[in-house]
N, C-alpha and C positions, 0 to 999 in steps of 0.2 A: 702712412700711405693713404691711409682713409681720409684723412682730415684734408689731406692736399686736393682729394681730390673733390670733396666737398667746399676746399678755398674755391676751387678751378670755377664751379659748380655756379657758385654765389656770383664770383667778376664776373661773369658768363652773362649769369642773369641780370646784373647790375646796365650789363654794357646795351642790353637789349631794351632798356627803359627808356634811353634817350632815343626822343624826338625833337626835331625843332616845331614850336610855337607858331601857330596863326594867328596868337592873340593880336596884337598890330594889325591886322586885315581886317575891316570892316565884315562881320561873321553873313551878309546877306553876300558878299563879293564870293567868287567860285568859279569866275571865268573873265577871261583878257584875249582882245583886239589887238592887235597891233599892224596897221595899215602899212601898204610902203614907206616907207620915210620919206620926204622929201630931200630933195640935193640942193642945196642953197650954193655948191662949188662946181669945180669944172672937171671934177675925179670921174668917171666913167664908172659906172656900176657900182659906187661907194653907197646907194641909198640900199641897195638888192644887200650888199654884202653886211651890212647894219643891220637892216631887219632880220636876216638869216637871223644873225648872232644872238640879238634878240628874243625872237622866237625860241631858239634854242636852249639859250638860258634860260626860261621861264619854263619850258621845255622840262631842264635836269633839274630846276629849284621844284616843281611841282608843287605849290600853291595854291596857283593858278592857271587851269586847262586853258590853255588857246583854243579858241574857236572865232568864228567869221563876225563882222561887226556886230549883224542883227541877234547875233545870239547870244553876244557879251555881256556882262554883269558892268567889267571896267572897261577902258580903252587906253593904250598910250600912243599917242602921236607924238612923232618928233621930226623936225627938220635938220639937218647939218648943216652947220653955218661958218665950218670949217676945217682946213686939210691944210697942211702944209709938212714939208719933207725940207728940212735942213741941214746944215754942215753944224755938229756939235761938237766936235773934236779932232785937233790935227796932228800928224803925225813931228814928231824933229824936222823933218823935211819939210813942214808944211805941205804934206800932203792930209786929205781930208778922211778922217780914219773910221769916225764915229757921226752916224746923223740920229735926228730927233721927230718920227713922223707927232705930230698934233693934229687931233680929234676934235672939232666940238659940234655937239647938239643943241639944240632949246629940244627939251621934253617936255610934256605935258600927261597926268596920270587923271583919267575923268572916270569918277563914278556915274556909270548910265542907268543907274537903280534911282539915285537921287538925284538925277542930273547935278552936279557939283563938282568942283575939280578940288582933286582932293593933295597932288602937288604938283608945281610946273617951276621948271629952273628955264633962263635964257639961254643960259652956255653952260653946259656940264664940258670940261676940258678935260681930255686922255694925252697920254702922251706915253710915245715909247722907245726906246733906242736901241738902236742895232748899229754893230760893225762891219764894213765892207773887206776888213781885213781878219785873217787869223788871229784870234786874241789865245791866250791861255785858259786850254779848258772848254774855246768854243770854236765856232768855225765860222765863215765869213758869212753875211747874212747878205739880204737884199732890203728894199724899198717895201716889197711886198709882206715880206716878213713882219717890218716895223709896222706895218697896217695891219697886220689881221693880231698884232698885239695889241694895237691901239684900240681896234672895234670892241675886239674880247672885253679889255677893259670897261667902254663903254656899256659894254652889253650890261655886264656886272653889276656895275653902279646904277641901272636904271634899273634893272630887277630889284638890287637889294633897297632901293629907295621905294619899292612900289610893294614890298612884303613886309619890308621891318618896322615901317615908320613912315611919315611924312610931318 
């Protein structure tokens, strides 16, 4: 009984060693900007609902503190340069069963310590699908649904390209 609980004891301890690495971050970097995004599309509130996400990922990754431009170490600005909501899948009937919202930004990741841009993509592409019908296992979704999968997405990808790597 002793022993077990001295195994317990050890995982315990083991499991509390893991952290994830800032090695990949620039060690002078410690804080991030992130401006409105710009709407390059005709979506209504898609720049507000990006940056949310954004912020908010960088938010839960905790890296790097969001703070206002003038007090940032990095910056990301990005623009959306596109939205679209499609028919991806139809029913026997040819009714339209399954759509396909597409994301995309030009991001830009700027060190303002070295002035230097440390990555910038044209078009980072998300993409997400939702069903307007009862499928097995889930329930019928909306337009709006497939968007705020799509941003998620995007949020993701830009955080984890601006902490792990460039």
């Amino acid at each position: 009984m002793r022993l077990a609980g001295v195994a317990v004891g050890l995982v315990a301890a083991g499991s509390c060693a893991y952290t994830t690495s800032t090695a990949l971050l620039p060690s002078h970097l410690k804080s991030v900007a992130v401006p409105v995004f710009e709407n390059g599309t005709t979506e209504y509130t898609l720049e507000q609902d990006v940056t949310d996400a954004v912020i908010a990922r960088f938010v839960a990754d905790n890296h790097l503190k969001v703070v206002d431009e003038r007090s940032a170490n990095a910056v990301i600005k990005g623009r959306i340069t596109t939205y679209r909501n499609a028919v991806f899948g139809f029913s026997q009937a040819a009714q339209a069963q399954e759509y396909r919202v597409t994301l995309g930004a030009s991001v830009t990741f700027k060190d303002l310590v070295k002035n230097r841009e440390l990555w910038s993509e044209p078009e980072i592409l998300k993409t997400a699908n939702y069903y307007v019908v009862n499928t097995p296992g889930d329930s019928a979704r909306t337009e709006l649904d497939g968007r705020k999968r799509a941003i998620a997405k995007l949020a993701e990808e830009i955080v984890a390209r601006s902490v792990e790597g460039w």
